[in-house]
Residue frames as qw, qx, qy, qz and C-alpha x, y, z in Angstrom:
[[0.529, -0.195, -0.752, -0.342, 34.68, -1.40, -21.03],
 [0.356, -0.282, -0.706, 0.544, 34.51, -1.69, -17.04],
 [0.013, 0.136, 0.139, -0.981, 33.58, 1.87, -17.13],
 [0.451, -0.039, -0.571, -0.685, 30.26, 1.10, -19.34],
 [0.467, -0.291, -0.823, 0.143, 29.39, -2.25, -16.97],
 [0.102, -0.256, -0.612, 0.741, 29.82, 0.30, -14.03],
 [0.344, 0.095, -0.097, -0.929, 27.24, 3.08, -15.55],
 [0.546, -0.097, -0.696, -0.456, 25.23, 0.40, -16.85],
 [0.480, 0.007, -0.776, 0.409, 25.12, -1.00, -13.51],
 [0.096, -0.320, -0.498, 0.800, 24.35, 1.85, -11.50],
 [0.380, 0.086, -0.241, -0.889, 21.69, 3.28, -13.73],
 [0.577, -0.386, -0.631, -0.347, 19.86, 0.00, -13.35],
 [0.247, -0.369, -0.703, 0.555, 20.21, 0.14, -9.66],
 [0.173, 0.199, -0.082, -0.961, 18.78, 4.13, -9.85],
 [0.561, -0.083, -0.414, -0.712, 15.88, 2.50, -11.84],
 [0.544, -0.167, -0.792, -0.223, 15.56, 0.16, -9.56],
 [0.192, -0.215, -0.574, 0.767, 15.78, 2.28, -6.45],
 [0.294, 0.025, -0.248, -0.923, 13.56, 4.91, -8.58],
 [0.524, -0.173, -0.713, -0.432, 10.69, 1.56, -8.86],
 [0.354, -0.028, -0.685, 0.636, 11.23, 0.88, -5.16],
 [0.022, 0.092, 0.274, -0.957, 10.35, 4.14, -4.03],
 [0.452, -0.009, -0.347, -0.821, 7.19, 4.52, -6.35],
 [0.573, -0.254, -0.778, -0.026, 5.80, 1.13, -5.05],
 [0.315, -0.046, -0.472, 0.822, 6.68, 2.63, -1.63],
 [0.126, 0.085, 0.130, -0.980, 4.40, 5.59, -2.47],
 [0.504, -0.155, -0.595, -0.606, 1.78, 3.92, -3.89],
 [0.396, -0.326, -0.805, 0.298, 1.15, 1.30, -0.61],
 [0.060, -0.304, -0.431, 0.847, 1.20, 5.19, 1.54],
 [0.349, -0.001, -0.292, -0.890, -1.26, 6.56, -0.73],
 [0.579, -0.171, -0.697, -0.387, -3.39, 3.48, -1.01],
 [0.405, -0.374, -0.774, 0.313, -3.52, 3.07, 3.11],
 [0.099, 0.060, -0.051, -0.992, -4.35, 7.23, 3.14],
 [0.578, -0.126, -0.491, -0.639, -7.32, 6.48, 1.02],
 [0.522, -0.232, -0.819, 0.055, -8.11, 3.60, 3.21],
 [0.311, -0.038, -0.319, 0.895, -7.35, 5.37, 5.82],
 [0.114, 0.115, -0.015, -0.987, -9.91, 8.45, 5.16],
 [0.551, -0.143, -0.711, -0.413, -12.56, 6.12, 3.57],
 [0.455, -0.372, -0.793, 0.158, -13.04, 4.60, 7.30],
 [0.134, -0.292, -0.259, 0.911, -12.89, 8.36, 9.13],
 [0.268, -0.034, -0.231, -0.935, -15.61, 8.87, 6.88],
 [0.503, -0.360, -0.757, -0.213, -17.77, 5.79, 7.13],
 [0.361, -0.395, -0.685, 0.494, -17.51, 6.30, 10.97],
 [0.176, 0.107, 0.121, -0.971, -18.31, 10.14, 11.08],
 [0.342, -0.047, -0.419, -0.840, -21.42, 9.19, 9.23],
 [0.356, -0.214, -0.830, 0.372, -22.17, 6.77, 11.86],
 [0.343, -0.313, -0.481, 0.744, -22.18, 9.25, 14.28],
 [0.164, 0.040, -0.139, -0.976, -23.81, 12.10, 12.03],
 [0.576, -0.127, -0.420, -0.690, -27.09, 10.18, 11.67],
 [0.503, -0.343, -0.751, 0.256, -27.33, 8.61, 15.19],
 [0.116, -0.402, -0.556, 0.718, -27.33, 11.88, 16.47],
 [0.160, -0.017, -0.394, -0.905, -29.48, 13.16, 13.81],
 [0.363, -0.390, -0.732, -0.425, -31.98, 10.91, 14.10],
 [0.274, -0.609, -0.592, 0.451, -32.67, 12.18, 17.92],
 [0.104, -0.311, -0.143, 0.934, -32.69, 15.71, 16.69],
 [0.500, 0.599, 0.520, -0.347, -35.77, 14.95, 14.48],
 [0.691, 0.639, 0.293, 0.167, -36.22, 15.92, 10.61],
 [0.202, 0.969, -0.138, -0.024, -34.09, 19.19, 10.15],
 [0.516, -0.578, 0.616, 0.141, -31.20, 17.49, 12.02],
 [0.768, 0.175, 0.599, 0.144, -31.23, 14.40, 9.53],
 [0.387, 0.911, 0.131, 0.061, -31.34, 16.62, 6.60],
 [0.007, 0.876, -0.475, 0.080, -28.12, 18.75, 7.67],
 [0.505, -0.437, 0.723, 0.179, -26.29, 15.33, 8.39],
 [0.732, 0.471, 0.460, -0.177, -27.53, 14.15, 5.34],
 [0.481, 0.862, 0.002, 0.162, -25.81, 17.27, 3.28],
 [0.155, -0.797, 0.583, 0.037, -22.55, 16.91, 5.36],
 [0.784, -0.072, 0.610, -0.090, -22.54, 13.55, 4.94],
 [0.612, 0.778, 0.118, 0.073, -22.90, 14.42, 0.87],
 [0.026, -0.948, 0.315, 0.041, -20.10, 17.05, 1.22],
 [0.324, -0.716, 0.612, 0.092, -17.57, 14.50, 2.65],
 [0.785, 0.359, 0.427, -0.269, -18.35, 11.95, -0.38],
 [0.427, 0.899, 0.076, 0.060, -17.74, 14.17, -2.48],
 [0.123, -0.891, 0.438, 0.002, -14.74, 15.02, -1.01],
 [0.750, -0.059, 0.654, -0.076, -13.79, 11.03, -0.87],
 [0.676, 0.711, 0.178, -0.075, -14.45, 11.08, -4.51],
 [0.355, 0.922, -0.151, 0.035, -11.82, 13.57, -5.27],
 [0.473, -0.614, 0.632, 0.000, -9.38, 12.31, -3.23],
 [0.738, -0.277, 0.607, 0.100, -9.76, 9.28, -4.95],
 [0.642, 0.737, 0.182, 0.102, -9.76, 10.06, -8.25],
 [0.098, -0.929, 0.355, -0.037, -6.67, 12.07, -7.56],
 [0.538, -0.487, 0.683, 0.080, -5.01, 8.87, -6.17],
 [0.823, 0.341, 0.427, 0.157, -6.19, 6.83, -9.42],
 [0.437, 0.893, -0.045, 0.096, -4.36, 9.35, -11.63],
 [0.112, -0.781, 0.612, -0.056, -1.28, 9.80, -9.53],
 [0.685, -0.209, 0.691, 0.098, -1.14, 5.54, -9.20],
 [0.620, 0.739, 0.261, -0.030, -1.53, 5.85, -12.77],
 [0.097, 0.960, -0.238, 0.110, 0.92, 8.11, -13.29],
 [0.639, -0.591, 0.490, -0.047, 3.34, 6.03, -10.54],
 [0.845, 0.088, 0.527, 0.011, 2.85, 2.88, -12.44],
 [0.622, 0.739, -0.158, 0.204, 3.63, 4.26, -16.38],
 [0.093, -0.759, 0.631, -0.134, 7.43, 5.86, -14.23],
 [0.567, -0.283, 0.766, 0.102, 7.94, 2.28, -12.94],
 [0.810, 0.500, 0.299, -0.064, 7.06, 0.59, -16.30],
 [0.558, 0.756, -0.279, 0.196, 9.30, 2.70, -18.07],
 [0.242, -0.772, 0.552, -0.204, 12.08, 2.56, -15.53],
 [0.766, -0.079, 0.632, 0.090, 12.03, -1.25, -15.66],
 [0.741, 0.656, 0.132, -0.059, 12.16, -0.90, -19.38],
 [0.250, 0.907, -0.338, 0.025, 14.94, 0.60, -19.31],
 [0.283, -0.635, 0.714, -0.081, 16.83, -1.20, -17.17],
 [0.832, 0.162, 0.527, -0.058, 15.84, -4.10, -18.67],
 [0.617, 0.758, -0.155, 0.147, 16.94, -2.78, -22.39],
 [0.111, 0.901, -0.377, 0.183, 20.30, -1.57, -20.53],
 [0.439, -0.323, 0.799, -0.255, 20.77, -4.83, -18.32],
 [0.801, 0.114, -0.387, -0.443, 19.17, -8.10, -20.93],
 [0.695, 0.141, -0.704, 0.044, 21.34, -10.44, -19.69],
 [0.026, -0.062, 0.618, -0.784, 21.15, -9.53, -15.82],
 [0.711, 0.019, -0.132, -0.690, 17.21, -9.49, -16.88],
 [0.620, 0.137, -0.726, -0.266, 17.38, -13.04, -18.14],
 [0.383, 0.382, -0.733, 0.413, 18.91, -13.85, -15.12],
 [0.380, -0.085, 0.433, -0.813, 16.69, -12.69, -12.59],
 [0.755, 0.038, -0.077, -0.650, 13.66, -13.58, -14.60],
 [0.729, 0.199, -0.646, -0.108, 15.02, -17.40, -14.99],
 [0.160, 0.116, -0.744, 0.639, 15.81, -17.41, -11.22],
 [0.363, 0.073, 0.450, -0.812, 12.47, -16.38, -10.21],
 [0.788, -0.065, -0.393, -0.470, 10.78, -18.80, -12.50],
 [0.546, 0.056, -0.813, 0.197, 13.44, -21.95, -11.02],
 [0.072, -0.009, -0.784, 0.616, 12.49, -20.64, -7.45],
 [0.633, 0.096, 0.282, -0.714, 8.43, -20.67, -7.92],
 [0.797, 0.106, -0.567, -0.180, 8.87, -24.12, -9.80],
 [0.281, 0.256, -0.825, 0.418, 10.73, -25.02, -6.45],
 [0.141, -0.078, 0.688, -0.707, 8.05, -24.01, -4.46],
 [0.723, 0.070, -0.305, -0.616, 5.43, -25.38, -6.71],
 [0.617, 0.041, -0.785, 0.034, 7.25, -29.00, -6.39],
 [0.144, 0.022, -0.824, 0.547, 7.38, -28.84, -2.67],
 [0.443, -0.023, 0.481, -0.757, 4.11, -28.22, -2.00],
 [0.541, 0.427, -0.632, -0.354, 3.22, -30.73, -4.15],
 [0.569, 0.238, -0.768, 0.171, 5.22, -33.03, -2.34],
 [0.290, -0.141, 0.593, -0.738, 3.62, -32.30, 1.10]]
């Protein structure tokens, strides 16, 4: 029986190290994107201040790089919506599980974490 508790035990940790991680990866992705989003905003700054002193042709060619790296922006992010996509179903199921494999450790948690946001509901309240 001990032997079950332990597996049981460690397989929710594992799912819960496994949820961790994926949360983890999601934040690094999501400040990437951020991240690449401003490196673009600024280049384009910079592509169509010095365009506009080089007259029509100039504007034009910053125009179509300007396009290019959009585009590129795009994909990236579309990429990241799929993979956070992706991220999110793994943690879902991984809590599932450990939730099926752990109910009463569930309960537990979940009934703690209501009593402590009812705590901090009263006290501010009470301020």
């Amino acid at each position: 029986m001990q032997t079950n508790q332990m597996k049981v035990s460690s397989n929710g940790a594992d799912a819960l190290d496994r949820v961790a991680e994926k949360a983890q990866s999601l934040v690094e992705s999501k400040d990437q994107v951020v991240s690449d989003f401003k490196a673009m905003l600024s280049e384009g700054e910079s592509l169509f201040k010095s365009a506009a002193a080089g007259g029509d042709q100039a504007l034009i060619a910053a125009r179509d790089k300007f396009k290019q790296q959009l585009e590129v922006a795009k994909a990236r992010y579309c990429e990241l919506q799929d993979a956070t996509v992706k991220q999110a179903k793994q943690a879902a199921t991984a809590t599932d599980e450990y939730v099926h494999g752990n109910p009463w450790t569930s309960i537990a948690i979940a009934g703690s974490m209501g009593l402590l946001v009812g705590l901090l509901v009263m006290s501010r309240r009470e301020s």
